[in-house]
MARMARMAR-154034 format. One line per field, with one value per residue: chain; x, y, z of N, C-alpha, C in turn. Coordinates in pm, 1 decimal. Layout:
% residues N
chaine <- c(A:...)
n.px <- c(X:...)
n.py <- c(Y:...)
n.pz <- c(Z:...)
ca.px <- c(X:...)
ca.py <- c(Y:...)
ca.pz <- c(Z:...)
c.px <- c(X:...)
c.py <- c(Y:...)
c.pz <- c(Z:...)
% end
This chain:
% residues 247
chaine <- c(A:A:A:A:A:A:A:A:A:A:A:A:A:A:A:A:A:A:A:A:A:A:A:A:A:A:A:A:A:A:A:A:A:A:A:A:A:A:A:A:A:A:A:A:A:A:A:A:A:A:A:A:A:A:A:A:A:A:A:A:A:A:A:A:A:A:A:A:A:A:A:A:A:A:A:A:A:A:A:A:A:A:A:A:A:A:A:A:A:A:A:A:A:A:A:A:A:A:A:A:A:A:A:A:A:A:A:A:A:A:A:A:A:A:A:A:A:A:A:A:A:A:A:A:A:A:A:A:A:A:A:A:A:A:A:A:A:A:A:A:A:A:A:A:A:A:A:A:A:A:A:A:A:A:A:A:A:A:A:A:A:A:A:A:A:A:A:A:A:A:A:A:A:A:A:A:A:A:A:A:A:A:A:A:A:A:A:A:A:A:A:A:A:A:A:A:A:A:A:A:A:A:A:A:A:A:A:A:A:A:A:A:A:A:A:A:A:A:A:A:A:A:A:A:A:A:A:A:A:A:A:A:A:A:A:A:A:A:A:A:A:A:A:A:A:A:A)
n.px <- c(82.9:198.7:231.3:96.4:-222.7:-586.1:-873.6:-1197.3:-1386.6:-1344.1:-1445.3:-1573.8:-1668.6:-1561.4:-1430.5:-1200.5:-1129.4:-1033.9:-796.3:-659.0:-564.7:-442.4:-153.6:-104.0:30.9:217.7:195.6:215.3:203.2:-96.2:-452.3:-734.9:-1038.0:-1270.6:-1627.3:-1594.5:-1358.1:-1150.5:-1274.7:-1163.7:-1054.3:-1030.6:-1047.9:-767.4:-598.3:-649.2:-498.6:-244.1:-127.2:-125.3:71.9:119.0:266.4:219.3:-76.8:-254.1:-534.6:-805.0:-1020.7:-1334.0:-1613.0:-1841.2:-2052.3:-2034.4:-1989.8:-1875.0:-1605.2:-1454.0:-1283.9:-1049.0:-1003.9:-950.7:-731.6:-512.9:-468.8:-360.7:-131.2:18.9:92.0:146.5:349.2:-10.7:-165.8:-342.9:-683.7:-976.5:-1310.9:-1514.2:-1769.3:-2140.0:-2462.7:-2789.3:-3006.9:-3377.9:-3617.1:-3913.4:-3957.6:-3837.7:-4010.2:-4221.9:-4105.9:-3924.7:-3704.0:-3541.1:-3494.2:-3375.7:-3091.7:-3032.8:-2930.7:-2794.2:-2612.0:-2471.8:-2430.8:-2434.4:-2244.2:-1982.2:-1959.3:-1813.0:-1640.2:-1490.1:-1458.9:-1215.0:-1013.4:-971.7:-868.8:-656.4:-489.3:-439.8:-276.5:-56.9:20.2:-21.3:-155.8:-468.8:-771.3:-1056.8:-1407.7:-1741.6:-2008.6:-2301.8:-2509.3:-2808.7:-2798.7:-2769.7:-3010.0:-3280.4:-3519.7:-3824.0:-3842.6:-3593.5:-3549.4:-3462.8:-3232.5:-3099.0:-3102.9:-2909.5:-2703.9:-2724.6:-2650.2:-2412.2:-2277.2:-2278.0:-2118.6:-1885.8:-1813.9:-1792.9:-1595.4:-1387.9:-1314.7:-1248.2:-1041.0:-877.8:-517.8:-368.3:-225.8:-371.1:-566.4:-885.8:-1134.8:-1435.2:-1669.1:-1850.7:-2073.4:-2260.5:-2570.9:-2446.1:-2358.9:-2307.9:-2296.4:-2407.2:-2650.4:-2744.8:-2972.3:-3119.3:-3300.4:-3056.6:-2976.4:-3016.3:-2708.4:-2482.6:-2262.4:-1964.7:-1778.4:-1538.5:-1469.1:-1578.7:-1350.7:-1163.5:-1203.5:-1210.5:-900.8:-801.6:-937.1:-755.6:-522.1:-497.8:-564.6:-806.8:-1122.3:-1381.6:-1500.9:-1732.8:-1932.1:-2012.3:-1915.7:-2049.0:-2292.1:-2261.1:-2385.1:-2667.9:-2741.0:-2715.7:-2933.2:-3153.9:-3169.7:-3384.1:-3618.7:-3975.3:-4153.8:-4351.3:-4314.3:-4042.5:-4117.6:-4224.1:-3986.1:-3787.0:-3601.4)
n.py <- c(-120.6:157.0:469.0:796.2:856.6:841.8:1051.1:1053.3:1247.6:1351.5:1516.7:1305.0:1092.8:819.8:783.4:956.6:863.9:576.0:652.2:822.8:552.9:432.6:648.0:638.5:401.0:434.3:559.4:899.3:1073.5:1282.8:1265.4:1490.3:1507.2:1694.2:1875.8:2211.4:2208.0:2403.8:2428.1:2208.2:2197.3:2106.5:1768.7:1798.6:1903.8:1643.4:1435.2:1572.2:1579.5:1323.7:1183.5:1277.6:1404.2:1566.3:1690.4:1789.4:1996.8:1912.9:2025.9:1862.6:1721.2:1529.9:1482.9:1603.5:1441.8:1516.8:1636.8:1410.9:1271.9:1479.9:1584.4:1355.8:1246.9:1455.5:1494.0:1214.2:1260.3:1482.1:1375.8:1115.5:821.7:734.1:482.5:372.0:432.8:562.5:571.0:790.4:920.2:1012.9:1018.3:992.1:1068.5:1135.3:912.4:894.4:1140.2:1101.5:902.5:1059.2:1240.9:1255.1:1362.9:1396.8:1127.3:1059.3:1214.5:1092.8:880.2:926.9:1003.6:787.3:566.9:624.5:802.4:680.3:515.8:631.8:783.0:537.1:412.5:563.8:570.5:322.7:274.4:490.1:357.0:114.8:210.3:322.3:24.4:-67.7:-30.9:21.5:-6.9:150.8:34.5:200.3:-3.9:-144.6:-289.8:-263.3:-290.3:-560.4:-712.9:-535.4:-304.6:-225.4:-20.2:174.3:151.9:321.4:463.3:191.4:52.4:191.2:131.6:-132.9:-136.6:-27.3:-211.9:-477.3:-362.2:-282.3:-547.4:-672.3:-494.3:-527.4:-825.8:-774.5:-638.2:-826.8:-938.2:-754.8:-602.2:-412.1:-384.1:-426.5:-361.9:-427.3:-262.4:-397.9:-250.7:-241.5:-55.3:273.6:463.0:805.9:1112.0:1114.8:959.1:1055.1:1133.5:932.6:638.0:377.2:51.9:-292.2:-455.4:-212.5:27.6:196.3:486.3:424.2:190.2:96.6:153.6:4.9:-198.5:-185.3:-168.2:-347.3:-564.1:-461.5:-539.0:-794.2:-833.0:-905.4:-921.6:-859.3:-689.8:-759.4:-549.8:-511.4:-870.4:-994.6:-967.9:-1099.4:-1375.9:-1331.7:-1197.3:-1365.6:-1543.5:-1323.6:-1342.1:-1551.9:-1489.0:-1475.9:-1273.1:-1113.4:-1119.4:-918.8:-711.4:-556.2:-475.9:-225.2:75.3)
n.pz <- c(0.0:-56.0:-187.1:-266.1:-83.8:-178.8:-126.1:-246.2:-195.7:36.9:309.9:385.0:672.1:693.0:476.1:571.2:789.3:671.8:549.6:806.9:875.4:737.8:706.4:961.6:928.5:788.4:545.7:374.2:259.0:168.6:-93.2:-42.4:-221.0:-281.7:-290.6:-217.7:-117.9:7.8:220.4:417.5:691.9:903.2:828.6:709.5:939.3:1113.1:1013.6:944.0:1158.8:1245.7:1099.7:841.6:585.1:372.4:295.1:-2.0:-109.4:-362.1:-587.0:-610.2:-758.1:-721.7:-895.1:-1119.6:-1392.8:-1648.6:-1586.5:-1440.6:-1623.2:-1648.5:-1358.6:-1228.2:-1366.7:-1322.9:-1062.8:-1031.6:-1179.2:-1030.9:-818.2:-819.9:-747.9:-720.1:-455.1:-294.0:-339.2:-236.5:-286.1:-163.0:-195.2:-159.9:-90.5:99.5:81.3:56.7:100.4:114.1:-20.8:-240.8:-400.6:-490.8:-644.2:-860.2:-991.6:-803.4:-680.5:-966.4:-879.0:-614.5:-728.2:-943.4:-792.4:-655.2:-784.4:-1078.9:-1113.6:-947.8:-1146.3:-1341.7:-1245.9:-1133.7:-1343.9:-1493.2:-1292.9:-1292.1:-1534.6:-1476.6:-1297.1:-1407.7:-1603.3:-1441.0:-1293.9:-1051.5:-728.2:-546.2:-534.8:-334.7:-264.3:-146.8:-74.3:14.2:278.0:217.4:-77.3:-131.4:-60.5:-201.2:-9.1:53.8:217.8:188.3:-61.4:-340.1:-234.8:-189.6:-417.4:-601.5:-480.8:-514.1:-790.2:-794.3:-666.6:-802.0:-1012.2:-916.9:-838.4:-1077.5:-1227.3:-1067.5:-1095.5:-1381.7:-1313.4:-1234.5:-1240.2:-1355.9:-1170.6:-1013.0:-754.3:-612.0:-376.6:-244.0:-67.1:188.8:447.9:713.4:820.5:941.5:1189.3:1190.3:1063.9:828.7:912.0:1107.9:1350.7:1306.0:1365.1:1488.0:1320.6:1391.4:1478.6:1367.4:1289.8:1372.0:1224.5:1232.2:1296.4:1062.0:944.3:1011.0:979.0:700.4:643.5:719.7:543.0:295.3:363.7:395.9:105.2:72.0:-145.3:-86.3:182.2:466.4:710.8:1058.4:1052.1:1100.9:921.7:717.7:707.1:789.1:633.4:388.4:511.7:496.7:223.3:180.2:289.5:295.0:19.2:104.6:407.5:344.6:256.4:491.1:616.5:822.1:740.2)
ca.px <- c(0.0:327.1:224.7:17.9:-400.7:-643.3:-1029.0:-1266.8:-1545.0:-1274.7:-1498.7:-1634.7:-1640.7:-1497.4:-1337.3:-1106.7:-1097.3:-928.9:-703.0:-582.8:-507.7:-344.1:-139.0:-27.0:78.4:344.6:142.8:293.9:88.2:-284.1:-505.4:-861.1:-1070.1:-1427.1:-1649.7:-1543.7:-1232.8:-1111.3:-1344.1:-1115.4:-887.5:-1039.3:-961.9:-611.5:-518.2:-644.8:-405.3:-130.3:-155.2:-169.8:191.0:114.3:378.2:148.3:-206.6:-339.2:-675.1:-842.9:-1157.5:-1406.3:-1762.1:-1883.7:-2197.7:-1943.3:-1908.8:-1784.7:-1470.4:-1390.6:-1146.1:-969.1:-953.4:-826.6:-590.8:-445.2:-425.7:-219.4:-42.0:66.4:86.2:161.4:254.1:-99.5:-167.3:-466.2:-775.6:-1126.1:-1463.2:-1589.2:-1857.1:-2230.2:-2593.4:-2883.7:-3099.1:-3488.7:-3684.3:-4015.5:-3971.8:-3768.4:-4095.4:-4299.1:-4001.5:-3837.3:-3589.6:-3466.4:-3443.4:-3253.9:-3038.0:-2961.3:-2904.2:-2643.7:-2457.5:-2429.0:-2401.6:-2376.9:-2097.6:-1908.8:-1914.3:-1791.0:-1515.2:-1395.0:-1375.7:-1117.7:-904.4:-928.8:-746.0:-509.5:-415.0:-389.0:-140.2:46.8:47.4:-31.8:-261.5:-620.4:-915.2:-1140.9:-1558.6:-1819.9:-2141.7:-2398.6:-2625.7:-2853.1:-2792.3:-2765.4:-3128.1:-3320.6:-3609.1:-3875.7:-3856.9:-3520.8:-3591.8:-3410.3:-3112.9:-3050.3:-3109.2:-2802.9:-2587.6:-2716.5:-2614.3:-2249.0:-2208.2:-2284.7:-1984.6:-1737.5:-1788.1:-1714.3:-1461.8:-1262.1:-1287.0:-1184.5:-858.5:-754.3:-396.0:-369.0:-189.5:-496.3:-660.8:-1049.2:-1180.7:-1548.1:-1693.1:-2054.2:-2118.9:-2462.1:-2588.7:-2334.6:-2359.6:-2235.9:-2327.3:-2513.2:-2712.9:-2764.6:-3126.4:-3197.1:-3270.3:-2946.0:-3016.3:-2949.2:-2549.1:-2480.0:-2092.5:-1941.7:-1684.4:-1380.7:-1567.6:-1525.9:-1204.9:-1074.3:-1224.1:-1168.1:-769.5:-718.3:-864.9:-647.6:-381.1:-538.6:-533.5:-934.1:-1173.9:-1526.6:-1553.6:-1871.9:-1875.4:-1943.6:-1882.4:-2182.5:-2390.4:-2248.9:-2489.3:-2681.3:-2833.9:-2798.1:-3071.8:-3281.5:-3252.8:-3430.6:-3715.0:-4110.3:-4132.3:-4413.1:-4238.8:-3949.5:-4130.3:-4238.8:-3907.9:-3774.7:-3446.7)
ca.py <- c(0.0:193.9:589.5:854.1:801.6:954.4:1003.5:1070.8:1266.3:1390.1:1494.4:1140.0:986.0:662.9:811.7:993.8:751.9:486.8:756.0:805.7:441.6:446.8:712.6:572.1:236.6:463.6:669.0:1019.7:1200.2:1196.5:1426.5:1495.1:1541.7:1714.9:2027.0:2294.4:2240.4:2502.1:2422.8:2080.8:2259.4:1998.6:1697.2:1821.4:1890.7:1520.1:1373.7:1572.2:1544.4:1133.1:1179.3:1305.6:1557.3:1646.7:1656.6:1842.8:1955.8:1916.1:2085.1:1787.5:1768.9:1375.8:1464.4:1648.0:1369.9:1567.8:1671.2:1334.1:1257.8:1639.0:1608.6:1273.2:1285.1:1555.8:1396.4:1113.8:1344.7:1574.0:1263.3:996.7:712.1:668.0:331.7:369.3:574.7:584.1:650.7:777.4:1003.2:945.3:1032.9:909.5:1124.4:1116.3:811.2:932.8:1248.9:1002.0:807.0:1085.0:1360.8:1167.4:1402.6:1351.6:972.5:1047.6:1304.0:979.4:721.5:990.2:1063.9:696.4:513.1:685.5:883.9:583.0:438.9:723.1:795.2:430.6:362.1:658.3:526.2:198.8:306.8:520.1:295.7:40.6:212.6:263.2:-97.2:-53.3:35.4:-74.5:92.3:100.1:122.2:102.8:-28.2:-138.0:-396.3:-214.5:-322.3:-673.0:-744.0:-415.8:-284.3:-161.0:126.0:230.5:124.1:426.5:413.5:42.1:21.0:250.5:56.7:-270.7:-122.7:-28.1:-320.5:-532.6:-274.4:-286.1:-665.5:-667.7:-421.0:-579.0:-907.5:-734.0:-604.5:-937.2:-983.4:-581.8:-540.7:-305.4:-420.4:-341.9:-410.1:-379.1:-301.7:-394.2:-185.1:-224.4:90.2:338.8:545.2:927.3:1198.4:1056.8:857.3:1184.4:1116.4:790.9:451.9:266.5:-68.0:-403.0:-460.6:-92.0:10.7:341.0:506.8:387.3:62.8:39.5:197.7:-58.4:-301.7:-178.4:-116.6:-486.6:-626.6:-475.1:-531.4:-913.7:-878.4:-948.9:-877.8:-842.4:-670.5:-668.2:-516.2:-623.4:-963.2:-1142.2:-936.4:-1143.4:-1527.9:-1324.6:-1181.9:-1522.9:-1574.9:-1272.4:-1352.3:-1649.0:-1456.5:-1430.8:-1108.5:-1034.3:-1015.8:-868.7:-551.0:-474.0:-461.7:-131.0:88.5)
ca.pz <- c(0.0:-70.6:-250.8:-237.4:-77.2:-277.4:-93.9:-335.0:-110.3:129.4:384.6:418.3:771.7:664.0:430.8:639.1:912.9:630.6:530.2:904.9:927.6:634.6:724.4:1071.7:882.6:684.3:393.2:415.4:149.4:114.3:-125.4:-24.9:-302.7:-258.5:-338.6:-106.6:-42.5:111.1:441.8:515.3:778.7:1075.8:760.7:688.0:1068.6:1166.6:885.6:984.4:1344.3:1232.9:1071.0:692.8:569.6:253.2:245.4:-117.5:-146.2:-508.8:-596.4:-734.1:-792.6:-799.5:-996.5:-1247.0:-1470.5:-1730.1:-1516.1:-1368.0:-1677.3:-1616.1:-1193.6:-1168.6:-1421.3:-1289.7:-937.4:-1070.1:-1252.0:-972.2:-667.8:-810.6:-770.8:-612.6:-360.7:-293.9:-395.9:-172.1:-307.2:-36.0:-154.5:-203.9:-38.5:143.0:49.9:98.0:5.8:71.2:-126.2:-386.7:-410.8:-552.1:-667.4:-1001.9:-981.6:-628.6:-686.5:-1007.3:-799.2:-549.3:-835.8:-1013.4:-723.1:-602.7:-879.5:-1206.8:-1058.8:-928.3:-1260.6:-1405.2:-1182.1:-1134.8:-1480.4:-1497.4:-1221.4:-1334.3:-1627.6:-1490.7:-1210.7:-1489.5:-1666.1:-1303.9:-1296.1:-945.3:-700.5:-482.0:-511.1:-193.1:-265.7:-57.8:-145.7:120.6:273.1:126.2:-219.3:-121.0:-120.5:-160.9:105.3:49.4:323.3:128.7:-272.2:-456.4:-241.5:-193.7:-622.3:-624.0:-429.7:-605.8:-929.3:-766.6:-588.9:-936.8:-1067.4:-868.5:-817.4:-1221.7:-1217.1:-951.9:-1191.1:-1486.1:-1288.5:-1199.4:-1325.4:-1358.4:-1055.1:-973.3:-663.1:-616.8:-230.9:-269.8:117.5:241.0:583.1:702.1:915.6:969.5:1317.6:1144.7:1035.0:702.3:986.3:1203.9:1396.6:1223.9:1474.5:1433.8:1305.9:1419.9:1346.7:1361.1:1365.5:1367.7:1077.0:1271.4:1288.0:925.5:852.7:1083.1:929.2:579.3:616.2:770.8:422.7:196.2:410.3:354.9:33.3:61.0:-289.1:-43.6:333.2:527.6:852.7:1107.8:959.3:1124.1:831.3:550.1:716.1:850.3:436.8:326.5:578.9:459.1:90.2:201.3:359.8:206.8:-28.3:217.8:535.1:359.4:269.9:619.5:762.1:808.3:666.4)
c.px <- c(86.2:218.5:123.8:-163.2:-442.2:-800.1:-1088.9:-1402.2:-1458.6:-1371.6:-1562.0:-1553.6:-1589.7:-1416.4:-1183.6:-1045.3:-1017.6:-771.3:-630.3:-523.0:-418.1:-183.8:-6.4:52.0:206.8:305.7:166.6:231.5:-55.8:-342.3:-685.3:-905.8:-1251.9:-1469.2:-1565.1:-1404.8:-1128.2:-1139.9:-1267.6:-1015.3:-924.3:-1000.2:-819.8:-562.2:-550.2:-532.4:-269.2:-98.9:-134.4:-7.9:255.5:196.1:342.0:33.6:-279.7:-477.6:-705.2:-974.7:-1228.7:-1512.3:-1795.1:-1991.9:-2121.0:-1912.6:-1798.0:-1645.6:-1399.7:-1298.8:-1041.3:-895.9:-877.7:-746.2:-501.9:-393.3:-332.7:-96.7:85.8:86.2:108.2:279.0:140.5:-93.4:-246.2:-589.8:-927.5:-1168.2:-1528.2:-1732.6:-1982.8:-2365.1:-2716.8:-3028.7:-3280.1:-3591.2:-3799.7:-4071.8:-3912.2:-3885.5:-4196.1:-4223.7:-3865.6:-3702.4:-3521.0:-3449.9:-3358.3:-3104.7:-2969.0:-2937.6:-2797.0:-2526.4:-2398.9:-2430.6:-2349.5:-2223.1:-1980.0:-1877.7:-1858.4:-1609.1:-1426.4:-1381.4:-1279.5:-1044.8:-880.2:-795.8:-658.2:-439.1:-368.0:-216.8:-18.7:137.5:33.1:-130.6:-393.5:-701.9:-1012.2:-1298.1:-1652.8:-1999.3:-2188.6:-2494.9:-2725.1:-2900.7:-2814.5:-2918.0:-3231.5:-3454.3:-3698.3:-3891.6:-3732.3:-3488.6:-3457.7:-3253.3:-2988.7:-3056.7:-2949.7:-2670.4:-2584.6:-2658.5:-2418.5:-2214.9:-2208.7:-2122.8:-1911.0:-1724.6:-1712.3:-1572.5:-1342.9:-1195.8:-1191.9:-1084.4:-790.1:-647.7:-332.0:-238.5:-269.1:-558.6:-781.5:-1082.7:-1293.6:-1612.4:-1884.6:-2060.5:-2286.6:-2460.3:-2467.8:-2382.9:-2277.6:-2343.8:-2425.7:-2663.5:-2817.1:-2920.5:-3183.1:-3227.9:-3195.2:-3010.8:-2957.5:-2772.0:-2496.5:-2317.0:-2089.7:-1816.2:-1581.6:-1404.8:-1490.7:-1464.1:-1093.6:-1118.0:-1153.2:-1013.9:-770.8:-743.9:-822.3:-530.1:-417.2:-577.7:-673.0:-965.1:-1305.0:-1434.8:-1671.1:-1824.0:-2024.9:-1984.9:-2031.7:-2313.9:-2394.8:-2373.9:-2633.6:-2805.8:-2799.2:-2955.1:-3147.5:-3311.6:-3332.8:-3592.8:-3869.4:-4094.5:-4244.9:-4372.9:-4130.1:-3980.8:-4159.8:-4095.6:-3862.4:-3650.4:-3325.8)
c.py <- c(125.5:340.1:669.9:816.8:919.1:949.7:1066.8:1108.3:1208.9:1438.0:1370.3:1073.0:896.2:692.2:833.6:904.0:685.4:581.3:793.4:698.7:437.8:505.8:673.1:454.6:305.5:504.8:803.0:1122.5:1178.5:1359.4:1382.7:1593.8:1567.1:1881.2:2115.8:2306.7:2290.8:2430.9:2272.7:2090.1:2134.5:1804.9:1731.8:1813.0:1709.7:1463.5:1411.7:1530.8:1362.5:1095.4:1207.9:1442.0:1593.9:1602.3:1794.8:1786.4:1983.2:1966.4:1938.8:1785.1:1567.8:1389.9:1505.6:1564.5:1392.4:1576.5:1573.8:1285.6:1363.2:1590.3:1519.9:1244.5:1379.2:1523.4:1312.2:1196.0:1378.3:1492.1:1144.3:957.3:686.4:491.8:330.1:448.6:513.0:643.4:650.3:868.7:942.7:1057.9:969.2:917.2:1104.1:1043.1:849.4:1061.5:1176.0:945.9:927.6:1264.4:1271.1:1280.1:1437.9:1255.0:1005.0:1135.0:1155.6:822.7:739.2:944.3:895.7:544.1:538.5:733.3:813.5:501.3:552.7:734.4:667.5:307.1:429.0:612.4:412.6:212.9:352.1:481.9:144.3:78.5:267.1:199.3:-125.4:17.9:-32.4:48.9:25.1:176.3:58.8:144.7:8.2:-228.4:-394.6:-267.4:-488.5:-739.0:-600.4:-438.4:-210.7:-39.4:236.6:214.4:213.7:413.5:281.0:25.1:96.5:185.3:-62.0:-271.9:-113.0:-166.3:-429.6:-490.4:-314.3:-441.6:-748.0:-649.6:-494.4:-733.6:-893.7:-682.6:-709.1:-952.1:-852.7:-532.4:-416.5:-407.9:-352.9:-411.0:-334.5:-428.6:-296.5:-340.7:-198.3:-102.1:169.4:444.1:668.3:1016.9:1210.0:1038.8:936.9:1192.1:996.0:712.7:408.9:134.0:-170.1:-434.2:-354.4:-110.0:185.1:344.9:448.9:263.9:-21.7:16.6:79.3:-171.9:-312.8:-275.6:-318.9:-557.5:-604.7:-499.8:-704.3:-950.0:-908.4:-816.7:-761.8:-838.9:-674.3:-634.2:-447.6:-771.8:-1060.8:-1088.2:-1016.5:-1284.4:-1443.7:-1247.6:-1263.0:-1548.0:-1468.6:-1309.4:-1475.0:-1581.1:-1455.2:-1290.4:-1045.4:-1007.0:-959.3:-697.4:-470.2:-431.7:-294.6:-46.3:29.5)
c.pz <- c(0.0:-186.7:-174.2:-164.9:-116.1:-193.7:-148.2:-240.1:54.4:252.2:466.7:544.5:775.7:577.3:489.1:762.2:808.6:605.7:642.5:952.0:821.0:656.5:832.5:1040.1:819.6:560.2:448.1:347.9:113.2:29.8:-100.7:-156.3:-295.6:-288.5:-172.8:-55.5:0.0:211.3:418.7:605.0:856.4:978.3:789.4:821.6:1132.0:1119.6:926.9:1149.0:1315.2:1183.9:931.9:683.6:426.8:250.9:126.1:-119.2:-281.0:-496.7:-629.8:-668.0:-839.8:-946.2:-1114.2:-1318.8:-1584.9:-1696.9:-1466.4:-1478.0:-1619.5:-1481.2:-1180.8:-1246.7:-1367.9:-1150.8:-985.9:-1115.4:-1143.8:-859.7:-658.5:-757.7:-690.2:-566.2:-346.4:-291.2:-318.5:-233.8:-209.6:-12.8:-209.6:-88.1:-43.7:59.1:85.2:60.0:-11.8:-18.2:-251.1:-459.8:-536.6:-618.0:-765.4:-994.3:-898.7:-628.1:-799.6:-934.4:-694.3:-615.8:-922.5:-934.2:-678.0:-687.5:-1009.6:-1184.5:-1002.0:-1060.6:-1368.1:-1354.2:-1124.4:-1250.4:-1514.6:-1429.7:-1259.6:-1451.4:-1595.6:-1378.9:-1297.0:-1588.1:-1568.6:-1345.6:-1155.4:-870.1:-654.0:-494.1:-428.2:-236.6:-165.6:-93.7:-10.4:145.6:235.4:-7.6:-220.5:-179.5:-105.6:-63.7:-0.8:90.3:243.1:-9.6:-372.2:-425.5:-237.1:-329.6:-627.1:-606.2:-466.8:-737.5:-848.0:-750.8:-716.6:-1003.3:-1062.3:-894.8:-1017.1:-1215.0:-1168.6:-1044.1:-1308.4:-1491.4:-1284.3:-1325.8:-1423.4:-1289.3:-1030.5:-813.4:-652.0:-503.6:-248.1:-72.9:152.1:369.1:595.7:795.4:981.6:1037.9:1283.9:1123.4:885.6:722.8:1056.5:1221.1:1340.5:1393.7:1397.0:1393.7:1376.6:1357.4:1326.9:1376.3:1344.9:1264.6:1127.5:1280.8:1131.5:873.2:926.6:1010.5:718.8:515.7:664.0:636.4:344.6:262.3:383.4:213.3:-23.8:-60.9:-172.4:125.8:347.0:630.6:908.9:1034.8:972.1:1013.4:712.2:606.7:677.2:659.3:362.3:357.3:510.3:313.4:88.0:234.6:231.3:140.9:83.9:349.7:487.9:317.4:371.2:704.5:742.7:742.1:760.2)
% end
């Protein structure tokens, strides 16, 4: 895991959390990449404070598809050799306004899918011509078997998680790594007033979990792990009790 880390939706809770483990393991340069960035002084000071002696911020815009050739070219460009690159951005957004507001469900089907396939077909390539390099995404239990209570954004993450699970195929023998991560309910700021769910973890939760499987070398995380039986068992379930259950 030797170069630059790249987090794609630098603000991102889990994001930044992998990026501090990273960091502590012996990564020395990280670039946070998100709108605004200017406002990542409380990012950048965690990072350094962690032992990073360059953290570059990049302007980017997920929904910008247009721009995601431009930005991350230019990242590699200016940081390479990258090691590893987080997608860490995305949204929940509002299902019951999704339900009857077509362009608020496409709005959470861009940003968390379209926009992942956009921007990690670009890295794919130019961590292909590296020859090096993991890319870290994270889907969601979610996607696994969708809900009813959450439809628009669990479809999003079924379409990623389909993706990446390609993608990651279509690197083998690349030297590209692709670690595709299932989290079920994430305790943040995404989360902020929800009921946690059953299985709940928190971002450091993840990032701890994340960083141990590429350091293993692992294709698929869930976390916590007892989620992977545990949606065997639900895809088993009646479609009628599986629409009552909740997000």
């Amino acid at each position: 895991m030797n170069g630059t880390v790249v987090v794609l939706g630098g603000r991102s809770e889990i994001g930044v959390a992998v990026a501090l483990r990273l960091v502590r393991a012996g990564a020395t340069e990280v670039v946070l990449a998100a709108r605004r960035s200017h406002d990542l002084d409380e990012q950048e000071r965690l990072l350094r404070d962690a032992g990073a002696t360059s953290v570059a911020r990049v302007e980017f815009d997920a929904d910008d598809t247009a721009r995601h050739a431009d930005v991350l070219g230019e990242i590699m460009t200016a940081n390479g050799p990258v090691g590893v690159v987080v997608t860490a951005f995305g949204i929940l957004g509002d299902q019951q306004r999704a339900e009857h507001d077509a362009g608020h469900a496409l709005r959470i089907v861009h940003t968390d899918y379209t926009a992942h396939v956009s921007a990690l077909t670009h890295l794919a390539n130019l961590l292909r011509a590296q020859g090096s390099g993991s890319l870290v995404v994270f889907s969601s239990v979610a996607g696994v078997r969708v809900r009813r209570a959450n439809y628009v954004y669990g479809s999003a993450k079924a379409g990623l998680d389909g993706f990446a699970s390609g993608l990651g195929d279509a690197l083998a023998g690349s030297g590209v790594h692709l670690l595709l991560v299932r989290p079920g309910f994430v305790v943040g700021r995404m989360t902020d007033g929800m009921s946690p769910a059953p299985f709940s973890s928190t971002p450091d939760q993840v990032a701890d979990a994340t960083v141990a499987a590429l350091r293993a070398g692992r294709h698929t995380a869930w976390v916590p792990r007892i989620l992977r039986p545990v949606f065997f068992g639900m895809r088993l379930l009646p479609r009628t009790l599986w629409r009552r259950l909740p997000r």
